[in-house]
N, C-alpha and C positions, 0 to 999 in steps of 0.2 A: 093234386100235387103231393110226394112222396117227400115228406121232410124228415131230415138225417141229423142228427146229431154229431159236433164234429170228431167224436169217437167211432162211432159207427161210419161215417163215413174212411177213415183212419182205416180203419178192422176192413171196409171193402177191398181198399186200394192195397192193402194187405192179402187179404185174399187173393186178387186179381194178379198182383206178381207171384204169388207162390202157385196160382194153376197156370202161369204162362212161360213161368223162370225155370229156366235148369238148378240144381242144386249147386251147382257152382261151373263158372266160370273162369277159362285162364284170361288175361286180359292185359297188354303191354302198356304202357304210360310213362310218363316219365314224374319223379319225387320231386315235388316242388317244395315241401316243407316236411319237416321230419323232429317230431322230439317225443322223447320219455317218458311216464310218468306215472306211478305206482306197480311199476315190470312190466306197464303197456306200453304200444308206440303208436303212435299216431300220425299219421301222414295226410299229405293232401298230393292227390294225383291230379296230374293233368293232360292233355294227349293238345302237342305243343310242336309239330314236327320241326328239325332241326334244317334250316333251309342252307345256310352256308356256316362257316367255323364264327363263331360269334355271332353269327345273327338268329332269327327264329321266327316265325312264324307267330299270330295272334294266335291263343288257349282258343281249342275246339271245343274242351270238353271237361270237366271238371269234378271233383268226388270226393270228400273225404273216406277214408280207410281206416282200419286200426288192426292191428296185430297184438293178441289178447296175449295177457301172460303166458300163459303153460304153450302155446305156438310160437312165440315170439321168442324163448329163449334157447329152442330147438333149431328157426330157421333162420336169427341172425348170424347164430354160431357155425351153421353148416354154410349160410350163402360169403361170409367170411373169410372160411378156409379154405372156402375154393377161386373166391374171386382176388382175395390178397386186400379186401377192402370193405372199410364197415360203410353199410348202408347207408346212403345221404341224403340230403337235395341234390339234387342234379343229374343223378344217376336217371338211367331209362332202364326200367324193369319188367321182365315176364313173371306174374302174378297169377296165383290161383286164387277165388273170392267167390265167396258167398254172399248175393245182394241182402242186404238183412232193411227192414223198413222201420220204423219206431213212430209212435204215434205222436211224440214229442221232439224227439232229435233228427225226425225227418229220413231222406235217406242215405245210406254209409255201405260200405264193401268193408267185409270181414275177409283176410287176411288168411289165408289155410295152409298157401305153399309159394315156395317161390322156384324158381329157376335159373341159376345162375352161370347155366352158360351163356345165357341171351345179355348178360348183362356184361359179363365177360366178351362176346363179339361186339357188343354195341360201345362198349371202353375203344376198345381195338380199330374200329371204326371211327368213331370220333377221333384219336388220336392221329392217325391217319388221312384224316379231313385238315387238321390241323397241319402238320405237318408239312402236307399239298398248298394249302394256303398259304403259311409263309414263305414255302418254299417260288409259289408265284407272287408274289408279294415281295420276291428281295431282300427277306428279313431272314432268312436261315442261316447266312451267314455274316450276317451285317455287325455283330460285335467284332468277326475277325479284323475289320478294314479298322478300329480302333489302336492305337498305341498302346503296347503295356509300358507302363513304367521300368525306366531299368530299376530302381529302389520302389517298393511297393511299403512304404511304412504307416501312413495313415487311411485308416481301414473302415468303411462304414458297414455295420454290421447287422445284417435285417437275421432275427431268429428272437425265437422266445428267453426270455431273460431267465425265468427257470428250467429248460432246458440243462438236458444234461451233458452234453452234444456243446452249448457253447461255453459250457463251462471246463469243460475239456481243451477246447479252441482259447482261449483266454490262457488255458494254464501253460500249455503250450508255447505260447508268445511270450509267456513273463519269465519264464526258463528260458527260454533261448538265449541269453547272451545279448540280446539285440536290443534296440527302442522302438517298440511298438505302438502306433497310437492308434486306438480301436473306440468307437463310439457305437452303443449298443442303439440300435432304431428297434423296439420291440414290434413284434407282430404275431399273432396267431398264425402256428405252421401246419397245422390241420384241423381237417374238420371245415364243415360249413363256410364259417368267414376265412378262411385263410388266404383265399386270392385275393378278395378285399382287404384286406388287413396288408398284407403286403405289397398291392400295388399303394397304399398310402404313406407304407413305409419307402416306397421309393420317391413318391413324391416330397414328403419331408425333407429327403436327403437331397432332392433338386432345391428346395427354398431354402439350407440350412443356408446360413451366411457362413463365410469363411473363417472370423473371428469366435465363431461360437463354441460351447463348450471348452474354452482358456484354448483352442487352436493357433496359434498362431501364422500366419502369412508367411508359404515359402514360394518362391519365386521358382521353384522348380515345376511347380504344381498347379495347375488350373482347377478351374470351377469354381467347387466351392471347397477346396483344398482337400480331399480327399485322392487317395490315389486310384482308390477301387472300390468297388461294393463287393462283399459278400456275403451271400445267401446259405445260411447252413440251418441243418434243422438233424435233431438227435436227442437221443433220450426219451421218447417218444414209441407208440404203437410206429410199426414195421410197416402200415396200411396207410391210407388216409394221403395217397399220396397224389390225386388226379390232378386237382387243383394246378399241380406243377406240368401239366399237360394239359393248362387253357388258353387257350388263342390269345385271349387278352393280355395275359400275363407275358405270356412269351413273347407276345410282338411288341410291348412294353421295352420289354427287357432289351429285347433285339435293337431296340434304337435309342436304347441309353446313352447319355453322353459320356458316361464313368466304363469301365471297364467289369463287366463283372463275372466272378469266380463262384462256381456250385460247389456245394457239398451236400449235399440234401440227406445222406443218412440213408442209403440202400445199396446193397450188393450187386442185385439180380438182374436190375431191369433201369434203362437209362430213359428219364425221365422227358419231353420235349425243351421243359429248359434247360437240359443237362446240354442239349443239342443244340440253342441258339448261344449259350454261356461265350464268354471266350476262352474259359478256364473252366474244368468238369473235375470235380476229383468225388472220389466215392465216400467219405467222411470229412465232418468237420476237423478229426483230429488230420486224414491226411490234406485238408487244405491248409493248417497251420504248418505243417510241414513242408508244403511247396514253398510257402513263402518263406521260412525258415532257410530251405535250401537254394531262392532266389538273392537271400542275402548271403547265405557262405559265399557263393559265386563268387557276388563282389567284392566280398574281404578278403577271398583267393586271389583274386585279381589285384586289387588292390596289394595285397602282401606281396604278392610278384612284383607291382612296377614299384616298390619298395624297395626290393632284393635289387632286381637291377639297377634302376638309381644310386644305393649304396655301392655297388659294384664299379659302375661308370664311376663316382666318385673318387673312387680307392685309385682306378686307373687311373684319371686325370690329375690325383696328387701323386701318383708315383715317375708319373712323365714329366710334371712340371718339378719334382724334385731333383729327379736326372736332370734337367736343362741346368736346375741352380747349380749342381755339381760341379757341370761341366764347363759354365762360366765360373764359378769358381776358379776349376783346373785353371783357365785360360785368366784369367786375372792373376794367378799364383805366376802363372807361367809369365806374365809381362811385367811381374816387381822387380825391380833393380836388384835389389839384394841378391835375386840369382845369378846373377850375373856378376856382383860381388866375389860372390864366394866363389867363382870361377876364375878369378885374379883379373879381371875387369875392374876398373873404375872410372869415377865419373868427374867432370871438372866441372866448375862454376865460380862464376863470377859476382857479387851482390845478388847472390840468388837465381840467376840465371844461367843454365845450361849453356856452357861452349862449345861451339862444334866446328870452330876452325879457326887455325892458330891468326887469323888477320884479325881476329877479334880481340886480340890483345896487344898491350904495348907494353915497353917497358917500365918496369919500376911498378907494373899493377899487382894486387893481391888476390891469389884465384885459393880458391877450396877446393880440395882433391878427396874424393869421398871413395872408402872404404869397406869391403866389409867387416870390420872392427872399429871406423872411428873416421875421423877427417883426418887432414894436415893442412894448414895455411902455405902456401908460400909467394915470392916475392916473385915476378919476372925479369930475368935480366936480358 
């Protein structure tokens, strides 16, 4: 019996891959964990195929990797520039790797080269999957069948509280002239947790009770007295933005009960939530400006049926003045007096108007009125 030492044993199975292995390997996978750590990166692959949008398949295969400093700083910078995105979990990648074996850390795939158009078509793909999905799913356009508010002033706001992006959105709103009421929901907008972090940010804002944060109860308004959720994200890397094109998130999103408004903070490229939103706008400053501009409307509107109102007023006291005029005229016109002064007068008896001589007998006292005066006299 040939007994081994478990060094020597170690050193075989060492051996035995180095006369059976190529010196490297390209080999596709998908990033299931990813972090940093002395200018190394460390990862864990896994080959996990993607069976429909959100769902997957059980892990085939598994491996830790690392990408050693002096490679690691050459090929996260190059797969970055070209893919518009820092290297994550979740991503699926064409890799170059060297199987390397250790007598103690067992065995790991070193890291030599990457390729990022594969990771590039495989974004593109996925998105696409998605897309399809909601789109059979009845979710693509399922925020539009929601009401927008005609006032849109109390605002729930899912983005990172240091952000620079809402703090632009914020200043925005406190300038404007208007009352805006904004409740910040924080969440991480990129990176790793981000789709987690903001689907809990949306769940929050479904249990906030209505009274909360000094809110008070407007009868205008359901739910949980918000008018809308907005999603913005700024201030931030330009990348890191996929998360906002995951299944889960967008078909979250799609069948909110609030209305909600994008900004995500990118020029180039419209994101899958930009596409289930019911409001898309390309910055969080131009999303404070929509709404900005959804309230001039009103107060335009409003100042109009102001203007007319004031107007119909003027009219109806310039009519109902003519009418007083003109009874006027007509009361002027039926006072005795006028008829005075025209050599008319009038007779009476104890106060009572005569109007024909059998009304009188002799020896009675009538008043004969004037325009200057009476006269008494006696009837004979």
């Amino acid at each position: 019996m040939n007994r081994y030492t478990l060094s020597e044993l170690c050193a075989l199975i060492g051996e035995a891959l180095d006369d059976c292995l190529a010196p490297s390997y390209w080999v596709q996978a998908e990033v299931s964990s990813y972090s940093e750590k002395g200018g190394h990166a460390y990862m864990e692959l896994i080959d996990s195929p993607k069976s429909t949008a959100g769902g997957s398949k059980p892990i085939s295969a598994k491996m830790r990797a690392t990408c050693w400093a002096g490679t690691k700083e050459l090929l996260m910078a190059y797969f970055e520039a070209e893919t518009g995105q820092r290297l994550q979990a979740g991503m699926t990648v064409l890799v170059e790797v060297e199987v390397q074996w250790h007598a103690v850390y067992g065995l790991s795939l070193s890291i030599v080269n990457i390729d990022p158009s594969y990771t590039i078509g495989d974004m593109a793909r996925q998105r696409q999957q998605t897309i399809a999905q909601l789109q059979a799913d009845g979710l693509l356009e399922a925020q539009q069948l929601l009401p927008l508010p005609t006032l849109i002033r109390r605002i729930a706001v899912i983005s990172s509280a240091s952000a620079a992006g809402y703090e632009d959105f914020k200043h925005q709103l406190d300038n404007s002239g208007y009352r805006f009421e904004t409740r910040l929901f924080g969440a991480v907008m990129q990176g790793e947790g981000a789709e987690r972090s903001i689907l809990a940010a949306l769940e929050e804002i479904s249990d906030s009770q209505t009274t909360s944060n000094n809110f008070k109860p407007l009868q205008t308004t359901s739910n949980n007295g918000f008018d809308a959720v907005v999603i913005i994200r700024g201030g931030g890397a330009s990348t890191d933005l996929s998360c906002f094109d995951s299944y889960t998130l967008c078909a979250v999103c799609a069948q909110y009960e609030l209305p909600i408004i994008s900004g995500i903070g990118h020029t180039r490229d419209v994101s899958v939530l930009d596409m289930v939103a019911h409001e898309s706008l390309k910055t969080p400053t131009a999303v404070a400006e929509w709404l900005i501009h959804r309230m001039d409307v009103q107060q335009n509107r409003i100042n109009d049926l102001l203007t007319r109102l004031q107007r119909t007023a003027e009219r109806q006291i310039l009519i109902r003045r003519h009418r007083v005029e003109l009874l006027e005229q007509r009361l002027a016109a039926c006072n005795p007096e006028q008829f005075y002064r025209k050599g008319y007068s009038l007779l009476t008896k104890n106060g009572k108007v005569i109007r024909s001589a059998s009304d009188l007998k002799a020896g009675e006292i009538v008043t004969t009125h004037l325009a200057d005066g009476t006269i008494q006299s006696a009837v004979l």
